[in-house]
C-alpha positions in Angstrom: 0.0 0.0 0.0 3.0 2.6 0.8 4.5 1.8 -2.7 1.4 2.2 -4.0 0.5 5.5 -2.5 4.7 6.9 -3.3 4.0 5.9 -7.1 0.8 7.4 -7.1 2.5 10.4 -5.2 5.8 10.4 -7.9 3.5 9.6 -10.8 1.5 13.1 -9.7 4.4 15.3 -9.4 5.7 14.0 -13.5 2.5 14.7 -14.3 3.0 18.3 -12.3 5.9 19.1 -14.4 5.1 18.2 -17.9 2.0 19.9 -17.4 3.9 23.4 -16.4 6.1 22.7 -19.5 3.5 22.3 -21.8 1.8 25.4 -20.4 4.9 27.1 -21.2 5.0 25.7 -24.3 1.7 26.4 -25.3 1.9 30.4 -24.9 5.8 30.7 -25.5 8.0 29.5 -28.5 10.5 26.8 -27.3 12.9 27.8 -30.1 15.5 30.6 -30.6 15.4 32.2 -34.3 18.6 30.4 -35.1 17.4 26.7 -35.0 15.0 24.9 -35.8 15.0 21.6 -33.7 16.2 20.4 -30.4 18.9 18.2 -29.1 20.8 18.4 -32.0 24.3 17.0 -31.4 26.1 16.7 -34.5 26.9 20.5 -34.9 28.0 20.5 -31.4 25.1 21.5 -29.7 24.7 20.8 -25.8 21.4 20.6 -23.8 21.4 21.0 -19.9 18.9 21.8 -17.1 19.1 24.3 -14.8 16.9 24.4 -11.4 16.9 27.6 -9.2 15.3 28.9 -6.5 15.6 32.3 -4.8 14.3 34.6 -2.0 13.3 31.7 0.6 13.8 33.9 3.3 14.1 31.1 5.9 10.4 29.5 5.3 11.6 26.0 5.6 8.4 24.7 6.3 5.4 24.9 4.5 3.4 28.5 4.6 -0.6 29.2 3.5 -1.2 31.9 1.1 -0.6 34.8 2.9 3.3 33.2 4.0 2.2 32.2 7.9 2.3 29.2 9.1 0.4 26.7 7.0 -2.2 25.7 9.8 -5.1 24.7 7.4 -3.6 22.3 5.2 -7.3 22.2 3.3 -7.2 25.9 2.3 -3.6 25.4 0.6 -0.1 24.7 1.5 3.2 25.9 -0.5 6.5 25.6 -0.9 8.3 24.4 2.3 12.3 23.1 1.8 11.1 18.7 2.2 8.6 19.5 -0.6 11.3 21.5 -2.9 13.8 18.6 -2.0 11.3 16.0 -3.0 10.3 17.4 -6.4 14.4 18.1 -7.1 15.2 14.7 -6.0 12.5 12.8 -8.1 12.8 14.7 -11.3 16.5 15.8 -11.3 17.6 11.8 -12.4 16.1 12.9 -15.9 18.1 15.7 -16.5 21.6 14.0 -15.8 23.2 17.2 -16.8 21.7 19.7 -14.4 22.7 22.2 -12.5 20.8 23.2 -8.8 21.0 26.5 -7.8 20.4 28.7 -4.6 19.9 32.8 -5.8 20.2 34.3 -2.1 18.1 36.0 0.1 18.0 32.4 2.7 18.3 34.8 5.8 15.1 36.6 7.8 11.8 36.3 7.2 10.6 33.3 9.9 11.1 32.3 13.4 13.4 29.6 12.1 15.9 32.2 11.3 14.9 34.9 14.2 15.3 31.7 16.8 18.4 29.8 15.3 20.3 31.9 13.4 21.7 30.7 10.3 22.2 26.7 11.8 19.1 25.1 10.9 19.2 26.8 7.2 22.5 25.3 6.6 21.8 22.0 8.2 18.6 22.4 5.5 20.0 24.0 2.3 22.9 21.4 3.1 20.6 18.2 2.2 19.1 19.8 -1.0 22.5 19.2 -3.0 23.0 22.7 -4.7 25.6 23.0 -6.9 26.3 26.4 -6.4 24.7 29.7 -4.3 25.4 33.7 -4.2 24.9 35.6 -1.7 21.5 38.0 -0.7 21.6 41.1 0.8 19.7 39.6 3.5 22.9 37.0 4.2 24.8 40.3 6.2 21.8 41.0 8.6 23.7 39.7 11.4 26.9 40.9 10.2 30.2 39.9 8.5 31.3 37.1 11.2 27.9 35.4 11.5 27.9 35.1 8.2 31.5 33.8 7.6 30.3 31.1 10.0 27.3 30.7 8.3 29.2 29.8 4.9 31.5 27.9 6.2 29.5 25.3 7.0 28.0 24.9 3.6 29.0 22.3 1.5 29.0 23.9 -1.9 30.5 27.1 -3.3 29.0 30.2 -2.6 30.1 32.7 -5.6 29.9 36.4 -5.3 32.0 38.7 -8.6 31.1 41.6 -6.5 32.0 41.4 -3.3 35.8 42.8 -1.8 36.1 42.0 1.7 38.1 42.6 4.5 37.0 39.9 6.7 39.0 36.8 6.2 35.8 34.1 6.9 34.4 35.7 4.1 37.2 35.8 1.7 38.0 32.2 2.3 34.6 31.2 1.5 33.9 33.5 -1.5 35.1 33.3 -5.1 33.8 35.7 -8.1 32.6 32.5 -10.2 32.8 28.4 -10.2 34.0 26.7 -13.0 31.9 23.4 -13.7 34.4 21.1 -15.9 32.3 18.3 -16.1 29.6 20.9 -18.1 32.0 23.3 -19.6 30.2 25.9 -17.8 31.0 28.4 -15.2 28.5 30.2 -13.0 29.4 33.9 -11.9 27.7 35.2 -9.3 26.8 38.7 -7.7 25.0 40.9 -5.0 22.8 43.7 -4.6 25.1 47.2 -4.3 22.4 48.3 -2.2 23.2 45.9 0.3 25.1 48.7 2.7 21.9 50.8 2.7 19.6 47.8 3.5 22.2 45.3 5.4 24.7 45.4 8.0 27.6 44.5 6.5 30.8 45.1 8.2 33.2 48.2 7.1 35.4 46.6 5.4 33.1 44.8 3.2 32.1 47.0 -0.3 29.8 46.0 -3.1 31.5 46.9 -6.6 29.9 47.6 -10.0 27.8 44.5 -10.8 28.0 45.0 -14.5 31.8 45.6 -14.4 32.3 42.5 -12.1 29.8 40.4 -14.1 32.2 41.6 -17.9 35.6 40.9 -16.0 34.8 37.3 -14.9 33.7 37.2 -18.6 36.8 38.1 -20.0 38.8 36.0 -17.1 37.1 32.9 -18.1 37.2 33.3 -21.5 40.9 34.6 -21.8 42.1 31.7 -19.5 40.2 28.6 -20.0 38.3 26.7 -22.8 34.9 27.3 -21.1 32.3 29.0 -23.8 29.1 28.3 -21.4 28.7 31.4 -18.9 25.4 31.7 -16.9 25.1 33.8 -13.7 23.2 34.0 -10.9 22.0 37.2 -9.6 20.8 38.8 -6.8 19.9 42.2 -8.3 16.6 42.5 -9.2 14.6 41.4 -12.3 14.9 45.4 -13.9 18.6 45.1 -12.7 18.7 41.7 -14.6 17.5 43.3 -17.8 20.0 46.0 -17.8 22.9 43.7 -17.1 22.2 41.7 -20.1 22.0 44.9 -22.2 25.4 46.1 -21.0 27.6 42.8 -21.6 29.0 40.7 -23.6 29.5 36.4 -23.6 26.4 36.3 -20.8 23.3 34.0 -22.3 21.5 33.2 -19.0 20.6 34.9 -16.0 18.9 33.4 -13.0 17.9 36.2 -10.8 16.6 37.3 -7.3 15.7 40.1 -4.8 12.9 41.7 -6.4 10.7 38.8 -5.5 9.3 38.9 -9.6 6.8 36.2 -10.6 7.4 35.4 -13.9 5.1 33.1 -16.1 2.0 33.0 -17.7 0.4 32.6 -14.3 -2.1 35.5 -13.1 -0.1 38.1 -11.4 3.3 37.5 -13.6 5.3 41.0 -14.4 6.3 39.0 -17.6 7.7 35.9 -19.5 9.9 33.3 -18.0 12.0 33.7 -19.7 12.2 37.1 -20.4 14.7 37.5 -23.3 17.0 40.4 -24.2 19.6 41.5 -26.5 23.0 42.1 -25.1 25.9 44.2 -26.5 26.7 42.3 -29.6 22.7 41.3 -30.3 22.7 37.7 -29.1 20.0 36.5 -26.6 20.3 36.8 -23.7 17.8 34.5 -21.3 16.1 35.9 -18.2 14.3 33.8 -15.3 13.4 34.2 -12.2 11.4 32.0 -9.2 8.9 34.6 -7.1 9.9 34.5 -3.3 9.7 32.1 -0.3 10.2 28.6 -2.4 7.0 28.8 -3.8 8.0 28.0 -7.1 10.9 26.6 -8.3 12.5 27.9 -11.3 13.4 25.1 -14.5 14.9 26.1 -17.7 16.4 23.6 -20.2 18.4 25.2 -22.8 20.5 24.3 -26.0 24.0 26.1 -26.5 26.0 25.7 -29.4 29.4 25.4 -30.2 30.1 29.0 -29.0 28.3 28.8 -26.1 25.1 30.8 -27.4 21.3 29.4 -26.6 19.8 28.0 -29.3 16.7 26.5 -27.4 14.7 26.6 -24.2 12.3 25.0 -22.5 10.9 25.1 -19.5 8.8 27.0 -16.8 8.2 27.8 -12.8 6.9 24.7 -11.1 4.6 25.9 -8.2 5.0 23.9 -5.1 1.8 22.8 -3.9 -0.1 20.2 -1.9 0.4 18.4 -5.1 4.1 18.0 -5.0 4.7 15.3 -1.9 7.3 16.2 0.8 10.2 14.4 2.0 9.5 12.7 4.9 12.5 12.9 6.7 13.6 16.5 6.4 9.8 17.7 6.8 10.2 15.7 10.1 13.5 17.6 11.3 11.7 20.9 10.5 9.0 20.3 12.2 10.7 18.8 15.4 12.8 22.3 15.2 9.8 24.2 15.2 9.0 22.4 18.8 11.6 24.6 20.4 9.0 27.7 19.2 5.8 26.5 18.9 3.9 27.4 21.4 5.2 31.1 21.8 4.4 31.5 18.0 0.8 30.3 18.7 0.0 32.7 21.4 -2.9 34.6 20.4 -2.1 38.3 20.3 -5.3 39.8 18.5 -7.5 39.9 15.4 -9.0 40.8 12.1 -12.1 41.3 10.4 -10.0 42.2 7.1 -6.9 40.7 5.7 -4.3 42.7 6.5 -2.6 42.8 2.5 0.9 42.8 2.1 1.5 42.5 -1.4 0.9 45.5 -2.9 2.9 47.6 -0.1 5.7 48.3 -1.7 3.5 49.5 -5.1 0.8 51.8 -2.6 -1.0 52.2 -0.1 -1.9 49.0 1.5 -4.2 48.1 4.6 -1.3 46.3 6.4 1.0 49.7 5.7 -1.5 52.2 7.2 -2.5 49.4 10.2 1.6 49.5 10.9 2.2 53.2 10.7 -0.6 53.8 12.9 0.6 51.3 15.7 3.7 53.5 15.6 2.3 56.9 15.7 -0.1 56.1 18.2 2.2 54.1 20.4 4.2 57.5 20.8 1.1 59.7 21.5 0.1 57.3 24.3 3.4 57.7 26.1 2.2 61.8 26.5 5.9 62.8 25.9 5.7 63.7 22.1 4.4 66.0 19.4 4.8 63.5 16.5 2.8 64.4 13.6 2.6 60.6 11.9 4.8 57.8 11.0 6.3 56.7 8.2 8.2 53.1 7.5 9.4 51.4 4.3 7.4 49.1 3.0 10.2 46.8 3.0 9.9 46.3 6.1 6.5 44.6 5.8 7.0 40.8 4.9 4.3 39.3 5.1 0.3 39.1 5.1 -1.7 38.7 8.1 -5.0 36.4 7.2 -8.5 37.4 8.6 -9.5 36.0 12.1 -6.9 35.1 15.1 -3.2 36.8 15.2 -1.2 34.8 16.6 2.5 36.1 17.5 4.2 33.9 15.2 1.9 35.7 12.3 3.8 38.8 13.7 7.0 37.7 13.7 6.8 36.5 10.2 5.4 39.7 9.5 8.2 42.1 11.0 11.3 39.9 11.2 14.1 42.4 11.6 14.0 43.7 15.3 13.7 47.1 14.0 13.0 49.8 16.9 10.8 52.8 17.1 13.0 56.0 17.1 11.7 59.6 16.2 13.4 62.1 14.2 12.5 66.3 13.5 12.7 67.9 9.9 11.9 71.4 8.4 9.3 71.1 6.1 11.4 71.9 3.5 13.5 69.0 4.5 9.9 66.6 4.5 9.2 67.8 1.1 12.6 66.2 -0.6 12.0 62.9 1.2 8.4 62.7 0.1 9.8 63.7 -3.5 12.6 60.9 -3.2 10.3 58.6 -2.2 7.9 59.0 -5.3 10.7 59.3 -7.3 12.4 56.7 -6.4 15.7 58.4 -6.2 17.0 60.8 -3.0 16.9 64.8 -3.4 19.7 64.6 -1.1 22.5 62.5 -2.6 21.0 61.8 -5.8 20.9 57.9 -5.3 18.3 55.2 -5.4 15.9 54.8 -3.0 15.3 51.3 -2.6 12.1 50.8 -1.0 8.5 52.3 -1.6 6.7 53.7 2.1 3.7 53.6 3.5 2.0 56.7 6.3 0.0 56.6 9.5 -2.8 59.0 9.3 -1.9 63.1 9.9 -0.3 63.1 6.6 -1.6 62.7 2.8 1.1 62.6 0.1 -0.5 63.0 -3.4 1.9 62.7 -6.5 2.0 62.4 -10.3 4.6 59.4 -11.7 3.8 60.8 -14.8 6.2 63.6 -14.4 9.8 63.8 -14.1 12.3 62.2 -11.7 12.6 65.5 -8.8 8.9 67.0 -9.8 6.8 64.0 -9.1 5.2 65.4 -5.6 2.7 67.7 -6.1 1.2 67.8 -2.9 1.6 67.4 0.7 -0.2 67.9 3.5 -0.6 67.3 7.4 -2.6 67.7 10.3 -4.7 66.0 13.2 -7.1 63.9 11.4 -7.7 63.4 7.5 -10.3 66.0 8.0 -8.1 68.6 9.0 -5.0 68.4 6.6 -3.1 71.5 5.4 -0.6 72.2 2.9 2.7 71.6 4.8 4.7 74.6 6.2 7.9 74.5 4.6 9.5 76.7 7.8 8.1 74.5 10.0 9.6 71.4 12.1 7.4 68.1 12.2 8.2 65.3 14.2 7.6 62.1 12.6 7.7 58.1 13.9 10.2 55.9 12.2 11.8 53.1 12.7 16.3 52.7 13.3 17.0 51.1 10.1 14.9 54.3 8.1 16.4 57.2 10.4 20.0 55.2 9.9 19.5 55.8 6.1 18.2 52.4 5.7 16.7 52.2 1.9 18.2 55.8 1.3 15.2 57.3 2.5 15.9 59.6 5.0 19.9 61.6 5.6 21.6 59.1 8.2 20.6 60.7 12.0 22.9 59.6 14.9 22.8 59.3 18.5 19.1 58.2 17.9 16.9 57.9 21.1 15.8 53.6 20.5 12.7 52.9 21.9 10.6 49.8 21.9 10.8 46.9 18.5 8.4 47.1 16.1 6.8 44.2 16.9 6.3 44.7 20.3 4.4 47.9 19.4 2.3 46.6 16.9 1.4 43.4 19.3 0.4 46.3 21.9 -1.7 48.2 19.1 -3.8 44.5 18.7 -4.1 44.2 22.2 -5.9 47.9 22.2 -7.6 48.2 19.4 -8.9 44.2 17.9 -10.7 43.5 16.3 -9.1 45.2 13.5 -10.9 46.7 10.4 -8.3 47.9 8.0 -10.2 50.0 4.8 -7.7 52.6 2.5 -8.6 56.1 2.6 -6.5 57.4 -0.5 -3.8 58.9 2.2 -1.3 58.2 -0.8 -2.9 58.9 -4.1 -1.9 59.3 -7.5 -2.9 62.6 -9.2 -2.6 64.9 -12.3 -0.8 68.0 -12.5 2.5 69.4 -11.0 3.3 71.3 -7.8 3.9 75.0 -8.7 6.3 77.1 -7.5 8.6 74.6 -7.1 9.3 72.1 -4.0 7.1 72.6 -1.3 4.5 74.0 -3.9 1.7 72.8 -1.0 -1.0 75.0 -1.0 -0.4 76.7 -4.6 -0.1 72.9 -6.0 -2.8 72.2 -8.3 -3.9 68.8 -9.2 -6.6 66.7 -9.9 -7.5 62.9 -9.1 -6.3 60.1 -11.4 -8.9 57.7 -12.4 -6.3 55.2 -11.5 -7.1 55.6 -8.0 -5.3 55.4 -4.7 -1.6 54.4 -4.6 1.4 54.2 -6.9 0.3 52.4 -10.2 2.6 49.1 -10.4 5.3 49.5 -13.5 4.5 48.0 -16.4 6.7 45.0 -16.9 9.3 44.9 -20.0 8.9 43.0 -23.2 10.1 39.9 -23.0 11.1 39.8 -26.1 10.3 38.8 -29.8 7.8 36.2 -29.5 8.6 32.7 -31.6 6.6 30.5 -33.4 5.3 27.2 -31.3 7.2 23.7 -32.1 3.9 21.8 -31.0 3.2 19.6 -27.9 5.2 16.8 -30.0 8.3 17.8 -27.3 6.5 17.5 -24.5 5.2 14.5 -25.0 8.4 13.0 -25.3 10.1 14.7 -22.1 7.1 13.3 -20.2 7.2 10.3 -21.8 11.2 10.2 -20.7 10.4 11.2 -17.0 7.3 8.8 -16.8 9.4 6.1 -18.3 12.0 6.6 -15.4 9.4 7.3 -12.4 8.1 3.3 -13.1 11.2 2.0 -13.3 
């Protein structure tokens, strides 16, 4: 009967994967323009898989919909490291050239990182056999040191091009690239620059020029050895990805993470998987990515020819879902680890008529954003010992939903991971203006450099703005007061105290100018779990307190009360950007492919 119900079980997960690959392709061409059919060999073609998975962010266990704890199995379960393992493990033996690789980002986001450190994701990532991982910016939240020990118990190169370090557990545990004789192919890898604005790396640790990394270990390779295949993997950023195979040369595949992109021809995708490009000298250049948490699991098989070019693809994000079965013994460590937490993450700590909606946050205004900013501001006007006008935090900082009904603590934790603390910081008007204007803008009117996280805003402020408009002129009005009913146009002479959080008023995301000798009060989560405990059941509605509108400010910054605008029909919040072409779309080979890769795996799952 167990045999019976583990073939069943295998039988179901083939079946799972030829049926994302024929979905793939059924909307998407299978085929570069340069060739015509697949696994040719006698022209020195080559075919090998890749698998890849990024932005796990420590949920080693399975998680429901909204990324908590999965305590309904019957409503949905995903993702989860036994159920990626056992999906890798059962499908991998028909690709025998494959590569298995880890995009970053394995740090923060659950309490098996916030209560173990690093130890249980290494003892975990150590049993799913990747071949190769680079490093997230989230890897250097606890510092250079933790993470040098962190590394060095890995058992599988960890490649970074970008990173020049100082600290001598990192630099005996990072190389720029690994070379993979056995495929003639080498895998570069490289990091977020951002990573000292949203990190804690130490001092001596910098983050150079990704493209100029990325072309060097290019012409390295290429100058010194016989390999011709080049992929990397890249925790950048799916826009970031684009560029970079715009601005080089000798890269034809890019597995990418940090921006937490769906790509696919799911609902929700931001585009193709893969997204292709042209790069410097006009070949393809192949672009895929695998969402966030371990939902999905990235799988691309390509074709390169003689000179190390893709002449075919195939493939598609496999979702992990109560479909895929899980391995039974590493589900049973994970679980067994959670023991040590379980019953001071189930602690009820409030509720929710709503669900509290984290995934548009970082796009506009979002229930969950206002719900947290208001837990700040009001947490400082109960204490009676300040003037703050509101809060603001970066919606970075939100990571996860909360679902209607009980809140349990561990839904809190999951939700603000980072031990951030409360601080307050004063600015002119003036000053409030050019951080509302980098904000929309996306880039600093102080220094001029990114700013790597949208916000969200307690009540007692309203920022309306036009993304129509240029990069500096994109705020056209600002206002604040008591209640929504009694906003004015800020006073650009004036000082306004506003709620933030240490990692913002530290220049965390490049939002605010770096303050020091901040006054820390209590953690984030703390406050919010004392705003439940006043205020559940919570209701959560938007009220357009961040709202896209027509127009321009007049008179320049600060144009507040002479700023004339109008409503967009678009509504409430920043409008998500429109995602890039993916490329020329190709003529479909047929199903004919398909069928024979499924007939392959089927043929091995029975035998």
């Amino acid at each position: 009967m167990m045999r019976a119900a583990s073939l069943k079980s295998t039988l179901a997960l083939a079946t799972g994967l030829a049926a994302s690959l024929a979905a793939a392709a059924s909307e998407d061409s299978l085929y570069s323009q340069r060739l015509s059919k697949r696994f040719i060999d006698d022209a020195g073609n080559y075919n090998i898989s890749f698998y890849h998975v990024n932005d796990v962010h420590a949920h080693l266990d399975q998680f429901n919909s909204r990324g908590s704890n999965c305590s309904k199995p019957e409503a949905g379960c995903f993702g989860g490291y036994a159920r990626i393992k056992s999906f890798v493990d059962e499908t991998r033996p028909s690709h025998p050239d494959s590569l298995w690789l880890n995009v970053g980002d394995e740090f923060q986001g659950t309490l098996y990182y916030s209560y173990y450190g690093g130890e249980k994701i290494a003892e975990t990532i150590n049993q799913l056999g990747f071949d190769a991982m680079t490093l997230g910016n989230h890897e250097f939240d606890g510092g250079d040191d933790k993470l040098g020990d962190f590394l060095k118990n890995l058992t599988f190169p960890i490649v970074s091009a970008n990173i020049v370090s100082d600290n001598e557990k990192l630099n005996s545990t990072i190389v720029p690239y690994h070379i993979f004789e056995k495929y003639n192919l080498a895998v570069i890898g490289v990091t977020t620059e951002t990573t000292p604005s949203i990190s804690k790396p130490g001092p001596g640790t910098k983050f150079t020029d990704v493209t100029a990394a990325v072309q060097r270990c290019i012409d390295e390779i290429y100058s010194t050895t016989n390999i011709t295949r080049i992929a990397a993997i890249t925790h950048i950023g799916y826009e970031e990805d684009i560029q970079l195979a715009k601005d080089t040369t000798g890269l034809h595949l890019i597995m990418g993470g940090h921006s937490h992109t769906l790509l696919g021809d799911m609902e929700g995708a931001e585009g193709k998987y893969p997204t292709i490009e042209k790069n410097k000298d006009g070949d393809e250049v192949f672009i895929v990515t695998a969402y966030r948490w371990g939902e999905y699991v990235g799988y691309i098989d390509v074709t390169y020819d003689a000179e190390g070019k893709i002449l075919a693809y195939h493939g598609a994000p496999v979702h992990m879902t109560n479909q895929t079965s899980q391995d039974p013994e590493l589900e049973a460590q994970i679980v067994d680890w959670a023991g040590a937490f379980k019953a001071f993450a189930e602690e009820k700590v409030g509720e929710t008529t709503t669900v509290l909606d984290q995934t548009t946050c970082q796009k506009k205004e979002c229930n969950l954003g206002d719900v947290t900013a208001e837990a700040l501001l009001q947490y400082r006007i109960a204490s009676g010992a300040s003037n703050a006008a509101f809060a603001m935090i970066n919606a970075g900082g939100i990571r996860a939903s909360i679902d209607q009904g009980d809140i349990t603590r561990g839904e809190v934790l999951t939700t603000y991971p980072f031990g951030n603390a409360v601080v307050e910081v004063t600015y002119k008007g003036s000053d409030l203006w050019k951080v509302f204007e980098g904000l929309v803008s996306a880039v600093s009117q102080f220094n001029g450099q990114k700013v790597t996280s949208f916000f969200q805003i307690s009540s007692g402020i309203k920022v309306e703005y036009n993304p129509d408009n240029e990069v500096g002129k994109r705020l056209v009005r600002l206002s604040v007061g008591p209640s929504k009913d009694k906003l004015e146009p800020i006073d650009l002479n004036k000082d306004y105290t506003l709620v933030t959080l240490d990692f913002i008023a530290g220049g965390g995301d490049n939002i605010l100018p770096p303050s020091e000798n901040l006054v820390v009060l209590d953690t984030q989560e703390e406050v919010f779990i004392d705003y439940l405990g006043a205020h559940s059941p919570i209701t959560a509605e938007l009220d357009g307190r961040i709202a896209i509108v027509s127009g321009s400010a007049t008179g320049g910054s600060g144009g507040g009360a002479n700023s004339s605008a109008t409503p967009s029909p678009s509504g409430t919040g920043a409008a998500a950007t429109p995602p890039p072409s993916s490329g020329e779309r190709l003529s479909s080979p047929g199903t004919c492919v398909v069928l024979l890769v499924f007939t392959a795996m089927l043929a091995f799952v029975v035998s």
